[in-house]
PyMOL CGO cylinders between C-alpha atoms (Angstrom):
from pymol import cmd
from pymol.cgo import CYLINDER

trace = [
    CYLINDER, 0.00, 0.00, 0.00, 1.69, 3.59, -0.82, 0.3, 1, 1, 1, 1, 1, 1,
    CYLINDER, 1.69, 3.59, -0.82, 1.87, 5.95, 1.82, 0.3, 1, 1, 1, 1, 1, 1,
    CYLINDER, 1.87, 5.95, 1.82, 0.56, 9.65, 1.41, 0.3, 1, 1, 1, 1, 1, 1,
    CYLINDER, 0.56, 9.65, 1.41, 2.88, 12.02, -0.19, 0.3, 1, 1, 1, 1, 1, 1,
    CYLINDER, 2.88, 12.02, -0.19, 3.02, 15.04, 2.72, 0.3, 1, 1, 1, 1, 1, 1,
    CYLINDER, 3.02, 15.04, 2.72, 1.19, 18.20, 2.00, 0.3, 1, 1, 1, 1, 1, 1,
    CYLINDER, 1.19, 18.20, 2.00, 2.91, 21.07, 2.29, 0.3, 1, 1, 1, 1, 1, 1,
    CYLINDER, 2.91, 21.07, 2.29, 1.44, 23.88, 4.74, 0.3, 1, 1, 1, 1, 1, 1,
    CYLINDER, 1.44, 23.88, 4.74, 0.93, 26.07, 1.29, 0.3, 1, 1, 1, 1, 1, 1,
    CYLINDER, 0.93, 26.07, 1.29, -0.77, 23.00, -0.51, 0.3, 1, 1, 1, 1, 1, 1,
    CYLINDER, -0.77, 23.00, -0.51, -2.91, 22.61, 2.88, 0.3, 1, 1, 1, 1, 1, 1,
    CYLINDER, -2.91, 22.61, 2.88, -3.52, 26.16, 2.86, 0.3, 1, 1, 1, 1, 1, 1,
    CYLINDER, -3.52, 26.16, 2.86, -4.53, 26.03, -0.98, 0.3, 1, 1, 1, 1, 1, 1,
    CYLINDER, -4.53, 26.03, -0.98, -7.34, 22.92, 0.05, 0.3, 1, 1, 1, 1, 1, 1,
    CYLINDER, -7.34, 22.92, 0.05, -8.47, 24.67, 3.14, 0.3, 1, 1, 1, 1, 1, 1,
    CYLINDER, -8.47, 24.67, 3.14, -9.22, 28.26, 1.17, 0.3, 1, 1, 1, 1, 1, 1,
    CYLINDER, -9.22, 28.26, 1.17, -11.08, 26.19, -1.52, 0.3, 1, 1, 1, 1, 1, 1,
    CYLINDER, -11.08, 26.19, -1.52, -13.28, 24.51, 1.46, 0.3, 1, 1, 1, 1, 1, 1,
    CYLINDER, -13.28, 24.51, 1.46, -13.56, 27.68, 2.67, 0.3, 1, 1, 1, 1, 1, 1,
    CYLINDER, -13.56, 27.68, 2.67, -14.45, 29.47, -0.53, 0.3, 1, 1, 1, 1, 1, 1,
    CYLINDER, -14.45, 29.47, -0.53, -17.00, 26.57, -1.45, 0.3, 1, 1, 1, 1, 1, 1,
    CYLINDER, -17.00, 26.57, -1.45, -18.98, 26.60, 2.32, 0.3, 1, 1, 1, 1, 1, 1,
    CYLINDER, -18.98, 26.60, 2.32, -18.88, 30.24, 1.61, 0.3, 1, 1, 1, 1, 1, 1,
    CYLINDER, -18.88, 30.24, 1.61, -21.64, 30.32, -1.20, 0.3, 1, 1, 1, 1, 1, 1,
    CYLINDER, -21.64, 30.32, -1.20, -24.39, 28.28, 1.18, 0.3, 1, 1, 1, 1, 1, 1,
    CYLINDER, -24.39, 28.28, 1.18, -24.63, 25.48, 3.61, 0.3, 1, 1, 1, 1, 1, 1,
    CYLINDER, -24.63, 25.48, 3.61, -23.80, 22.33, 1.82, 0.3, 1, 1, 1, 1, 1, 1,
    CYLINDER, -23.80, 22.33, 1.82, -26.14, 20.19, 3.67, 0.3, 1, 1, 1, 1, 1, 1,
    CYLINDER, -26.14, 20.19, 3.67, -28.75, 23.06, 4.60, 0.3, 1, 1, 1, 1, 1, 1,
    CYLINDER, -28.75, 23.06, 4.60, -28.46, 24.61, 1.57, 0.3, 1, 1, 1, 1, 1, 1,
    CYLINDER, -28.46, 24.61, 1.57, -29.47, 28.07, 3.21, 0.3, 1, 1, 1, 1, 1, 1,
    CYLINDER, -29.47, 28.07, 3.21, -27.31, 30.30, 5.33, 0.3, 1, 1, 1, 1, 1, 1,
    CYLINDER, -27.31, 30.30, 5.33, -28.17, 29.48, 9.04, 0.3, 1, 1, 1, 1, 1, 1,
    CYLINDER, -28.17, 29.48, 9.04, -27.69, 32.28, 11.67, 0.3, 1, 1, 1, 1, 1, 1,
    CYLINDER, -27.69, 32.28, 11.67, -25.32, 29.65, 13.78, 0.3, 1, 1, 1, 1, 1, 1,
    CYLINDER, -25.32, 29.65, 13.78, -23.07, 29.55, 11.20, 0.3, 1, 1, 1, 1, 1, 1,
    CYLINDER, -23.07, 29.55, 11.20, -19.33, 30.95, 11.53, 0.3, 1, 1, 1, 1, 1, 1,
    CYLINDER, -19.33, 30.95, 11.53, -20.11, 32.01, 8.01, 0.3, 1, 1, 1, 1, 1, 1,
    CYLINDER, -20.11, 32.01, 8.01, -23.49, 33.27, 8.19, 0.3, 1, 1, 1, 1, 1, 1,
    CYLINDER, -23.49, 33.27, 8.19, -22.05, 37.01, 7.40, 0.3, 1, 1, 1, 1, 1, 1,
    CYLINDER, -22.05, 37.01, 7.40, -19.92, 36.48, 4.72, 0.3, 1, 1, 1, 1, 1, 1,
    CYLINDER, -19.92, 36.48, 4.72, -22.37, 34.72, 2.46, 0.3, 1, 1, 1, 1, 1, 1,
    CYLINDER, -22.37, 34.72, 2.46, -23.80, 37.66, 1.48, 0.3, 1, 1, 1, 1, 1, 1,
    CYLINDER, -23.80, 37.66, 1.48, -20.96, 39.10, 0.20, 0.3, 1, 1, 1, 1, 1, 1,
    CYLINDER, -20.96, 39.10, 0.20, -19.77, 38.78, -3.43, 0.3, 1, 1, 1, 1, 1, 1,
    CYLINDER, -19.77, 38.78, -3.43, -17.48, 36.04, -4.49, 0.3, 1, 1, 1, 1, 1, 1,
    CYLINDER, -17.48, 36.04, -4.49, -14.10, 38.55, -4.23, 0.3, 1, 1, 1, 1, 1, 1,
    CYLINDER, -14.10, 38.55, -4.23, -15.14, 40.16, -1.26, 0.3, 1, 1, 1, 1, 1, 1,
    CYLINDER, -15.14, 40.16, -1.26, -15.50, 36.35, 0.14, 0.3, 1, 1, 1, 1, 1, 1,
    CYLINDER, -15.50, 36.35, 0.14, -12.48, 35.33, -1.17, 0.3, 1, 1, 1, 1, 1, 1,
    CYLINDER, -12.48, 35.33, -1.17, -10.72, 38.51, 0.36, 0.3, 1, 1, 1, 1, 1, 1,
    CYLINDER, -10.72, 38.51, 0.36, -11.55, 37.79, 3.83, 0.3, 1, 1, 1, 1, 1, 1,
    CYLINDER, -11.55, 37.79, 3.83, -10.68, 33.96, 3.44, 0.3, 1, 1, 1, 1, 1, 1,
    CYLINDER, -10.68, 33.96, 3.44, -7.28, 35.00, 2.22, 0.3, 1, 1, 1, 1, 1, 1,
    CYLINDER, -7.28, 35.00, 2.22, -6.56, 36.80, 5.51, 0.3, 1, 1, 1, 1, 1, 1,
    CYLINDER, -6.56, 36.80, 5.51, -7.55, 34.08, 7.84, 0.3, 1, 1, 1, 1, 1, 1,
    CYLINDER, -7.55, 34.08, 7.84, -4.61, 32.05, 9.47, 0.3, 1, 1, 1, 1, 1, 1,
    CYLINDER, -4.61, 32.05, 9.47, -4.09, 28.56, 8.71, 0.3, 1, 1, 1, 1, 1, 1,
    CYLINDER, -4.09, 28.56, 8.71, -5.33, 28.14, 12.41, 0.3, 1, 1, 1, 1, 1, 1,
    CYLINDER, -5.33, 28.14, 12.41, -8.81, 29.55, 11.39, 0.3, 1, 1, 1, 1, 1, 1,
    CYLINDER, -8.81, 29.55, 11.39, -8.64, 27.98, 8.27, 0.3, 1, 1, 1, 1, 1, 1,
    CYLINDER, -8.64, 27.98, 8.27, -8.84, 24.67, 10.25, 0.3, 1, 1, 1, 1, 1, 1,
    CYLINDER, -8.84, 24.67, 10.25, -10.79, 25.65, 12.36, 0.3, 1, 1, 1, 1, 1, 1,
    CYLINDER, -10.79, 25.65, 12.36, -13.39, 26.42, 9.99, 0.3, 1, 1, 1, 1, 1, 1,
    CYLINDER, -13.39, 26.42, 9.99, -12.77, 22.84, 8.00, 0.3, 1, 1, 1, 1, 1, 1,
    CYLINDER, -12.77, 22.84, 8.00, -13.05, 21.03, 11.28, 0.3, 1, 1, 1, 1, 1, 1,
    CYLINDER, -13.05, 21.03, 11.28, -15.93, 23.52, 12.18, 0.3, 1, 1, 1, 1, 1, 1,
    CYLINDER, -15.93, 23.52, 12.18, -18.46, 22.22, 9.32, 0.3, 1, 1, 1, 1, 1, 1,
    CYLINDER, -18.46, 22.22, 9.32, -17.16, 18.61, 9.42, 0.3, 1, 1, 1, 1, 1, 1,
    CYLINDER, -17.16, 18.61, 9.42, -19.02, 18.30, 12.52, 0.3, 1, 1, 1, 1, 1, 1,
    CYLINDER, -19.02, 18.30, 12.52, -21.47, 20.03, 12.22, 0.3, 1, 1, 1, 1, 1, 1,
    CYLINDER, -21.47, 20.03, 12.22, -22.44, 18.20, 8.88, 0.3, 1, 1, 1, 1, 1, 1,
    CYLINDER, -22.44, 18.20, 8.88, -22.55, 15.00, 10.55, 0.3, 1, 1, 1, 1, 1, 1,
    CYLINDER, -22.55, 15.00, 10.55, -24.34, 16.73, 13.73, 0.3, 1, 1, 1, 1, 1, 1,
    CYLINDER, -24.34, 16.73, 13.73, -27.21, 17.29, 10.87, 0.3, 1, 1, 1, 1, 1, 1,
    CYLINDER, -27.21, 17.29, 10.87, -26.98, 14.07, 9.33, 0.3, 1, 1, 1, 1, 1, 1,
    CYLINDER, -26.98, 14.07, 9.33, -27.19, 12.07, 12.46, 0.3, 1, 1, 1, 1, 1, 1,
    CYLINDER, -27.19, 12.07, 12.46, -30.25, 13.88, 13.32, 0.3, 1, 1, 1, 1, 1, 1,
    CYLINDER, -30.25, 13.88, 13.32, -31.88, 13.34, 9.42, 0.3, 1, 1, 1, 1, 1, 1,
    CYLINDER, -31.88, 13.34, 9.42, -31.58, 9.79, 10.75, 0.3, 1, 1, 1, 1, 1, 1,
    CYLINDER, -31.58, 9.79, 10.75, -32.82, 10.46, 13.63, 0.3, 1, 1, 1, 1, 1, 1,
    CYLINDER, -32.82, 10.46, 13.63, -30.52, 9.81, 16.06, 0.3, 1, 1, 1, 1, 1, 1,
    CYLINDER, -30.52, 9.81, 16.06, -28.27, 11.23, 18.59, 0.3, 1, 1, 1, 1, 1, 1,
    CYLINDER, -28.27, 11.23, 18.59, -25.13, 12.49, 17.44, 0.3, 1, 1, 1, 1, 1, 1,
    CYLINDER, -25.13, 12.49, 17.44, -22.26, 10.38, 18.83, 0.3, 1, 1, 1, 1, 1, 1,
    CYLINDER, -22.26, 10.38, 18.83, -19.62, 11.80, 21.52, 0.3, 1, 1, 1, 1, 1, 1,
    CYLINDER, -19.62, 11.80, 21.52, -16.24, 12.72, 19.64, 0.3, 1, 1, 1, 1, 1, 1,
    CYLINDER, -16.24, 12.72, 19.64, -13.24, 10.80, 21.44, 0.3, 1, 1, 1, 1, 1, 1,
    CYLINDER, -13.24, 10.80, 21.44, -9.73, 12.77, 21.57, 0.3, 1, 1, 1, 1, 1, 1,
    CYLINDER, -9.73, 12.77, 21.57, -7.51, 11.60, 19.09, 0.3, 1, 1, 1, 1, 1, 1,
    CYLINDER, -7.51, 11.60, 19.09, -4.79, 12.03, 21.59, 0.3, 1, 1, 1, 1, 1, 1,
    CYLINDER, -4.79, 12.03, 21.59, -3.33, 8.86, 22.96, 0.3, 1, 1, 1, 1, 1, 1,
    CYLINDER, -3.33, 8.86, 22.96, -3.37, 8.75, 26.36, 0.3, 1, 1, 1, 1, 1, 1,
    CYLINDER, -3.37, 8.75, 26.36, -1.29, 11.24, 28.40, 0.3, 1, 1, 1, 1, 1, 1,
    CYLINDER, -1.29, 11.24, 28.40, -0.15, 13.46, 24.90, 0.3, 1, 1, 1, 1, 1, 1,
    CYLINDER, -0.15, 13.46, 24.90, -3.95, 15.44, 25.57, 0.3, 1, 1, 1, 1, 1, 1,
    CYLINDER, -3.95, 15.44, 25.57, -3.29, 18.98, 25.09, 0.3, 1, 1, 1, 1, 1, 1,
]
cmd.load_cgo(trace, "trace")
């Protein structure tokens, strides 16, 4: 099995502005702009105006914002099923938790 080539923090940076960019235009599970949303004010904006402000974010709140709307699509798709959403577990092994 090959291994993963490693991304370099300006090809991660690249993916995470295009994420960014893309959950900038509406909700991708919604499909509407709700007012919980870290977004919520920039999608009203035009497309260079939104791609502006994603520019100046740090790579910090670039993940952030990835990580942001990972869970919080599967928060929404658990409950479509209707179920509770599942506790997240560190990642951490034990005694490395930050």
């Amino acid at each position: 099995m090959k291994s993963k080539a490693p991304v370099s923090a300006d090809g991660r940076r690249s993916e995470l502005e295009k994420l960014a960019f893309a959950l900038s235009k509406t909700c991708p599970i919604e499909r509407m702009n709700p007012p919980n949303c870290p977004l919520c004010g920039l999608r009203p904006l035009g497309a260079r105006e939104r791609r502006t402000w994603i520019r100046r974010l740090s790579l910090e709140e670039l993940e952030y914002l990835a990580t942001y709307h990972y869970l919080c699509a599967a928060e929404k798709a658990w409950r479509a099923r209707g179920r509770k959403p599942q506790k997240i577990r560190s990642t951490f092994p034990a005694g490395r938790r930050k």
